[in-house]
C-alpha positions as CSV (number, residue, x, y, z in Angstrom):
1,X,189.2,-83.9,24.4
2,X,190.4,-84.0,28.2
3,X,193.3,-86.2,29.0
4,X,191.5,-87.6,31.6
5,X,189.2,-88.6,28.9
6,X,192.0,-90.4,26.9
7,X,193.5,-92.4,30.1
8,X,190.3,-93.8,30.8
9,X,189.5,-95.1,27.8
10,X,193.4,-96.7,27.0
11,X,192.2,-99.1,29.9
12,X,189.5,-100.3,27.6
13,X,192.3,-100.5,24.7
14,X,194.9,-103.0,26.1
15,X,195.4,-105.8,24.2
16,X,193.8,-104.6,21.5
17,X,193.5,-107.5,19.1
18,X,194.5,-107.2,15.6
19,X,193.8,-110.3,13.6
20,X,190.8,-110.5,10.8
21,X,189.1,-113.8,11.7
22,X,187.9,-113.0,8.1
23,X,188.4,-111.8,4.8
24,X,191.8,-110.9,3.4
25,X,195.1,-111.6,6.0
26,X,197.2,-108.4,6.6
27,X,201.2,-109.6,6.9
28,X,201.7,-106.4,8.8
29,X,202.0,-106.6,12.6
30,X,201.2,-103.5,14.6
31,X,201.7,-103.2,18.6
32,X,199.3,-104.7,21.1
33,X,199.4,-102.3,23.9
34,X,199.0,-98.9,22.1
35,X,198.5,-96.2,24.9
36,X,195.8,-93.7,24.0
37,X,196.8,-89.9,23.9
38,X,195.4,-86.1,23.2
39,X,197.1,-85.3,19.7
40,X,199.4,-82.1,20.0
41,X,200.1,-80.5,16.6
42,X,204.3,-79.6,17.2
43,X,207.0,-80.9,16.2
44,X,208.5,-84.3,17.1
45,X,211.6,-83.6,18.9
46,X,214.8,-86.3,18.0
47,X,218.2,-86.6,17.6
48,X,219.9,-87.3,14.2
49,X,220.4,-90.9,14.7
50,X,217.2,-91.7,15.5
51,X,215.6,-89.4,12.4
52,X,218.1,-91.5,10.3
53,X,216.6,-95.1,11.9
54,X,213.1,-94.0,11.6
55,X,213.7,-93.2,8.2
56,X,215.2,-96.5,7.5
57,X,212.5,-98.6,8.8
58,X,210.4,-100.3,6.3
59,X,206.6,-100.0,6.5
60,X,206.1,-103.0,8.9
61,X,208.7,-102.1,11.4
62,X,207.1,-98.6,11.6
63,X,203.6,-100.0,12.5
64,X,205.2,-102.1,14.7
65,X,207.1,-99.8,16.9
66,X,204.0,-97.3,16.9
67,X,202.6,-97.5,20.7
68,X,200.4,-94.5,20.9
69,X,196.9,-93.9,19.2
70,X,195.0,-90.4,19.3
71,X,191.4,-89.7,19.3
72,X,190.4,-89.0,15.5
73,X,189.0,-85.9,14.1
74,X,185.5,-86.1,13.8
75,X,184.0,-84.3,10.9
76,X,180.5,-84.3,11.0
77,X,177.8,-85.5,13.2
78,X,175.1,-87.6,11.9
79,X,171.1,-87.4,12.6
80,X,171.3,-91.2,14.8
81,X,167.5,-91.4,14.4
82,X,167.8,-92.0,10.8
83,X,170.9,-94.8,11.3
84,X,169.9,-96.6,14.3
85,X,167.1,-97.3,16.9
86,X,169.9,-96.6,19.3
87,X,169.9,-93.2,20.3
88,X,171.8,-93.2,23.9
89,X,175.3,-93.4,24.0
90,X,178.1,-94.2,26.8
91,X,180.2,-92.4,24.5
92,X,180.6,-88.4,24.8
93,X,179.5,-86.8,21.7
94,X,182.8,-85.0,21.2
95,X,184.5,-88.7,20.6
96,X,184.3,-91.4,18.2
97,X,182.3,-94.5,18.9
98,X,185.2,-96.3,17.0
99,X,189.2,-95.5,17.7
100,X,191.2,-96.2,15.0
101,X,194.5,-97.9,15.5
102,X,197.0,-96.3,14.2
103,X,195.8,-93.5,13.7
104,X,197.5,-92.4,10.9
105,X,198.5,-94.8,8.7
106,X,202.1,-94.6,7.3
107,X,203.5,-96.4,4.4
108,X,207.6,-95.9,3.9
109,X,210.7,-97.1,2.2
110,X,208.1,-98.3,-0.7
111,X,209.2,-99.9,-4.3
112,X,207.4,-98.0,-6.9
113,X,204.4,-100.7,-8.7
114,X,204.8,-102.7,-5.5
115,X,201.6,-103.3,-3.2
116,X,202.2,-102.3,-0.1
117,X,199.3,-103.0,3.0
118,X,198.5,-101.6,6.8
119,X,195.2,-102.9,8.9
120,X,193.2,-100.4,10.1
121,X,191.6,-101.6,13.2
122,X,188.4,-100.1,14.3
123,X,187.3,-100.7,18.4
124,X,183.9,-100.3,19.9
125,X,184.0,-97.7,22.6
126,X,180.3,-98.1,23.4
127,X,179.0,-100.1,25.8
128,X,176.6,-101.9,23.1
129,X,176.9,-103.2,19.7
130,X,177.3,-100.8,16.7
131,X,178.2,-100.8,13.0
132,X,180.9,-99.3,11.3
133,X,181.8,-98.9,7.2
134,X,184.5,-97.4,5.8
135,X,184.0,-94.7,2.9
136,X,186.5,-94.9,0.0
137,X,187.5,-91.6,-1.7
138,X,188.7,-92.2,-5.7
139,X,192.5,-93.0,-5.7
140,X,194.9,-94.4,-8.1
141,X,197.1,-95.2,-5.4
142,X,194.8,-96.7,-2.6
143,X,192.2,-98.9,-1.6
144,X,190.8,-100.1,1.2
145,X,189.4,-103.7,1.7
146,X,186.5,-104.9,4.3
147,X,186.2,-107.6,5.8
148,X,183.5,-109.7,5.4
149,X,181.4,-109.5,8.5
150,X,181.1,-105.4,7.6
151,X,177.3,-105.5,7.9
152,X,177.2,-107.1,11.0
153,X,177.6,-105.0,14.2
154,X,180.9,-104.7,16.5
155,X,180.3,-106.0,19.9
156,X,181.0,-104.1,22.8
157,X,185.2,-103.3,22.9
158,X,185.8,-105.2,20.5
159,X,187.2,-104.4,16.8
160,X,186.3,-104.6,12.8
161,X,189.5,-104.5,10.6
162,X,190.0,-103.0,7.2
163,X,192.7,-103.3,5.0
164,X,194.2,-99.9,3.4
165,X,196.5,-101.1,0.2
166,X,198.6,-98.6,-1.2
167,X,200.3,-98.9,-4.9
168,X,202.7,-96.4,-5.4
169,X,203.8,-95.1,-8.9
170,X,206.7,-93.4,-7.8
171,X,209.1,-93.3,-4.9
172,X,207.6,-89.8,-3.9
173,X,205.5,-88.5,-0.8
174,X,201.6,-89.3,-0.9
175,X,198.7,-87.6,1.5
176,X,195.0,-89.4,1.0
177,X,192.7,-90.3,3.9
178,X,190.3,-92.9,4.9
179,X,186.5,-91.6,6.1
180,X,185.0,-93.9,8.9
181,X,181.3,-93.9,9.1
182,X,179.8,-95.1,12.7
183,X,175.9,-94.5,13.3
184,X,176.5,-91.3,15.3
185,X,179.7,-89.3,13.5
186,X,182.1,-89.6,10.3
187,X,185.7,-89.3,11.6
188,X,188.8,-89.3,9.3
189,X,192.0,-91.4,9.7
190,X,194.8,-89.6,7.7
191,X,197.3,-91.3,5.1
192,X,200.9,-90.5,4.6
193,X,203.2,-92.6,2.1
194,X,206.7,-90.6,2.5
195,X,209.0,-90.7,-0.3
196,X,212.6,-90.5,-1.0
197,X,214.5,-88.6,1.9
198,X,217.8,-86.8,2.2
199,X,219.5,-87.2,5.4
200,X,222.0,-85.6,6.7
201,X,225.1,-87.5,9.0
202,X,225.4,-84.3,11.8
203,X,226.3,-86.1,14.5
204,X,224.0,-85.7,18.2
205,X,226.6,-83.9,20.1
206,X,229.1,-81.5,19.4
207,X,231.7,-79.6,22.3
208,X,233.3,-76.4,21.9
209,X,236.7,-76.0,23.5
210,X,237.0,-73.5,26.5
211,X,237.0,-70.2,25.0
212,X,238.3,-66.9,26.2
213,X,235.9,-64.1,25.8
214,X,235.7,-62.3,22.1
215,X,237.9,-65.1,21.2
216,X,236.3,-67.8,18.5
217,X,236.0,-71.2,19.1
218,X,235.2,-73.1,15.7
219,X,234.1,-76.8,15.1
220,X,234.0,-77.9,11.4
221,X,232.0,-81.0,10.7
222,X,232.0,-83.0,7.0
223,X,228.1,-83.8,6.4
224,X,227.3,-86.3,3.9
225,X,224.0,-86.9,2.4
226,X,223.4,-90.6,3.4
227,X,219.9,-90.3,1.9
228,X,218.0,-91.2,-1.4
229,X,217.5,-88.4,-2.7
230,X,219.3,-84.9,-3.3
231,X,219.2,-82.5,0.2
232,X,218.5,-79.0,-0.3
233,X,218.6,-77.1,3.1
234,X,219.5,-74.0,5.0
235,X,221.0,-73.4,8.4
236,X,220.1,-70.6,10.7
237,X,221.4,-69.7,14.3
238,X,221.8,-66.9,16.4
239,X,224.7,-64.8,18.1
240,X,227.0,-65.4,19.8
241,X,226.9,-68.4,17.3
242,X,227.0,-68.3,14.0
243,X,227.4,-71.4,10.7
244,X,228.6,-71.3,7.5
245,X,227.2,-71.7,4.5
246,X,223.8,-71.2,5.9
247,X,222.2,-73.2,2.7
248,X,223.7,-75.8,0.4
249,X,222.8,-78.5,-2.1
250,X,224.1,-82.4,-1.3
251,X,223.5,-85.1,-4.2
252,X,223.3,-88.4,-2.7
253,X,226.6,-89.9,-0.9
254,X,228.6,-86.5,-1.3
255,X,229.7,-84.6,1.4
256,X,230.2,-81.0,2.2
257,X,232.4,-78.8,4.9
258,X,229.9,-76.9,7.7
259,X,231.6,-74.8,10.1
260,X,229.9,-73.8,13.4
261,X,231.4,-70.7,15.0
262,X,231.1,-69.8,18.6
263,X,231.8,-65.8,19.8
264,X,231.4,-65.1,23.1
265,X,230.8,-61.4,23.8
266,X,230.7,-61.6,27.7
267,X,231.5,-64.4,30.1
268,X,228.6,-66.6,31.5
269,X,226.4,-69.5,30.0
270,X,225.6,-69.4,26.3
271,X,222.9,-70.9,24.2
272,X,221.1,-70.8,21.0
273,X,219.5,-73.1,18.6
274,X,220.4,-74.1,14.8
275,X,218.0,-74.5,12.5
276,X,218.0,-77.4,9.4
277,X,215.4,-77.1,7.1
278,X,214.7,-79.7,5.0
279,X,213.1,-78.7,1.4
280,X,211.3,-81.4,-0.2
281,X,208.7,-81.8,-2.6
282,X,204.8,-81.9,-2.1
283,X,203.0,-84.5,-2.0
284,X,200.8,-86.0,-4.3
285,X,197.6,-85.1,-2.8
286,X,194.5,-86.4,-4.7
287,X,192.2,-84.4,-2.7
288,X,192.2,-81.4,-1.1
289,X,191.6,-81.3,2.3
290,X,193.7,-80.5,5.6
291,X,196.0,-83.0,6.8
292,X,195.8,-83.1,10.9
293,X,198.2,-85.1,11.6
294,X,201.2,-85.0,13.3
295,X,204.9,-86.0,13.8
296,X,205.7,-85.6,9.9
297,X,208.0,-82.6,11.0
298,X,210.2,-84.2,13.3
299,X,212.8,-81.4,14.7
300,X,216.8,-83.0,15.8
301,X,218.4,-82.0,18.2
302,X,222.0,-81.7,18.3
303,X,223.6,-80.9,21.9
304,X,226.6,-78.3,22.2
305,X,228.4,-78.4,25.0
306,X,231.1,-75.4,25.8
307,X,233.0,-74.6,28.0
308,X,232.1,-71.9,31.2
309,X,233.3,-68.3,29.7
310,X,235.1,-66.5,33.0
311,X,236.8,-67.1,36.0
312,X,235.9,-71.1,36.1
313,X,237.2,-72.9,33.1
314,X,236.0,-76.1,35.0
315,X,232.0,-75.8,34.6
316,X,230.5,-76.7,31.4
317,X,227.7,-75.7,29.5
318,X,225.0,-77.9,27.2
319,X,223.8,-75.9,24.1
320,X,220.9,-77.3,21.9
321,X,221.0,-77.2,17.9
322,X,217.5,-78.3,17.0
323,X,217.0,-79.2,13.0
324,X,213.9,-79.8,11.4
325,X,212.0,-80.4,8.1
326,X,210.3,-78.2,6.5
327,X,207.6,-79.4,3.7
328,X,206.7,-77.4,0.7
C-alpha cells in the first residue's frame, strides 16, 4: 500500500477509542494516538539497553508504549454480493475495511497457567456502516472473546473490540493468529507470546585507544547473562577487527570474558559490524502458516569509537557493532 495511503488514513485514526461499552472489560491500556504506517519486514534496529527494557516490560506496558499500527495482510477477498447489499466502497480494494490496533498482538514476561489478555480493536474505515466477526482457529492456549453488539454493524470510524486471552502452559515462545472477517476481505492479525530470554549486558558504546598502524588495540568486556534463560550465541566481525570466542554458552547470572581486537593495516577511518546471534527455541506454533510480522528480530547496536590511524591522532572515528537474534 502507498504511504500516502497510510498518512491519510492515520488522520481518520486519532484518538482511537478503546473502551468496550459492552461485554467483558480488558485491564489492558493500549496508546490513543497510534500513527498508521507501511509494514517493512527488517530488522528493528536498538541498542542493548533498550533490547534489555523492552524485554523487561510486562504485557501491559508493551501495549502501552506501542504507537504505530500497519495495514494488515489481507488474505482473501470475498464475493460482497453474497455478504452485503452494499457493494461500493470508499475503501481501496487492496486495504482492509477494518484496521486492527495493534496490529500484532504481543503477550510477554507471562506466568505459566496464568491468563493473560490484550483488546483487539477493530475501526471502520468506510464511510458507511459495516460488520465485522472474528474467526477463532482451535488453540489450547488462546481465545478470543466478542463483545456483545458483534451482530450489529460498526458505524462509520468508529470501532468493535475483541478480547484475545492467552493461557500459557509454559514460559516458552508461542505464534497463533486471529482471522478478521469484514463483508468484503478476511485479513489476519498475527500473535506472538515470547518466552524466556537471555540477554546479554554488552554495553552501547565501546572506544578503542589511538592505535599505531599494524599495532593491536584490544578491549575486553565481562558479559553476563542477565536473562531467564541459558544464552547460546556466536559472534562474527570482520578485518581489521576481529572477537574472541566467536560462540559461547552463558547459564543465567554467569559471566564470561569477550575480547574485541582491532588491527589496523593502513591508516584512515575503519569500520565493520559484529554480529550476536541469539539461538532460541521455536515456537509453539499450532498451525502452520507464515508469520508476517515484524520487529521480533530486533538487531543492537553497539558504537566503537577509535581513534584516527595517521598523521592526526586528534580525529576520532564511530564504528558500529550491530547484534541481533536469530530464531530457529
Amino acid at each position: 500500500m502507498p504511504t500516502s495511503k497510510a498518512q491519510t488514513s492515520n488522520t481518520a485514526l486519532q484518538n482511537l477509542p478503546l473502551k468496550m461499552t459492552d461485554g467483558p472489560k480488558s485491564k489492558v491500556v493500549a496508546s490513543r494516538t497510534p500513527k498508521l504506517v507501511k509494514r517493512l519486514n527488517k530488522m528493528t534496529r536498538m541498542t542493548p539497553s533498550v533490547f534489555a527494557k523492552e524485554m523487561s516490560l510486562s504485557t501491559e506496558e508493551r501495549l502501552a508504549s506501542t504507537y504505530e499500527m500497519h495495514p494488515p495482510r489481507i488474505l482473501e477477498l470475498l464475493d460482497m454480493s453474497e455478504t452485503t447489499h452494499q457493494k461500493v466502497s470508499s475503501v481501496d480494494v487492496d486495504q482492509a475495511m477494518f484496521q486492527p490496533f495493534p496490529s500484532e498482538i504481543v503477550f510477554q514476561n507471562y506466568t505459566p497457567s496464568e491468563t493473560y489478555e490484550v483488546p483487539l480493536v477493530l475501526r471502520n474505515n468506510d464511510k458507511i456502516p459495516r460488520l465485522v466477526k472474528v474467526v477463532e482457529e482451535d488453540s489450547l492456549y488462546f481465545k478470543v472473546v466478542s463483545p456483545v453488539d458483534v451482530c450489529i454493524k460498526v458505524a462509520p470510524g468508529m470501532t468493535s473490540t475483541f478480547t484475545v486471552l492467552f493461557k500459557p502452559q509454559e514460559n516458552k515462545d508461542y505464534i497463533h493468529r486471529v482471522i478478521c472477517v469484514t463483508e468484503r476481505e478476511k485479513f489476519e492479525v498475527p500473535i506472538r507470546a515470547i518466552g524466556a530470554r537471555a540477554i546479554l549486558d554488552f554495553p552501547d558504546h565501546l572506544h578503542f585507544p589511538i592505535s599505531p598502524v599494524k599495532c593491536t588495540a584490544q578491549k575486553t568486556l565481562l558479559v553476563r547473562n542477565i536473562g531467564i534463560c541459558e544464552a547460546k550465541f556466536q559472534l562474527n566481525t570482520a578485518s581489521p577487527f576481529s572477537v574472541d570466542p566467536p560462540q559461547g554458552t552463558l547459564n543465567v547470572g554467569e559471566s564470561m570474558q569477550i575480547t574485541v581486537d582491532f588491527l589496523p593495516r593502513t591508516s584512515g577511518d575503519h569500520s565493520q559490524e559484529l554480529l550476536l546471534h541469539y539461538h532460541t527455541v521455536k515456537a509453539c506454533a499450532e498451525h502452520r502458516y507464515t508469520n508476517t510480522s515484524g520487529g521480533h528480530k530486533p538487531v543492537l547496536i553497539i558504537g566503537l569509537a577509535t581513534a584516527f590511524i595517521g598523521k592526526n591522532p586528534s580525529s576520532s572515528l564511530h564504528h558500529i557493532a550491530r547484534i541481533g537474534e536469530e530464531r530457529h
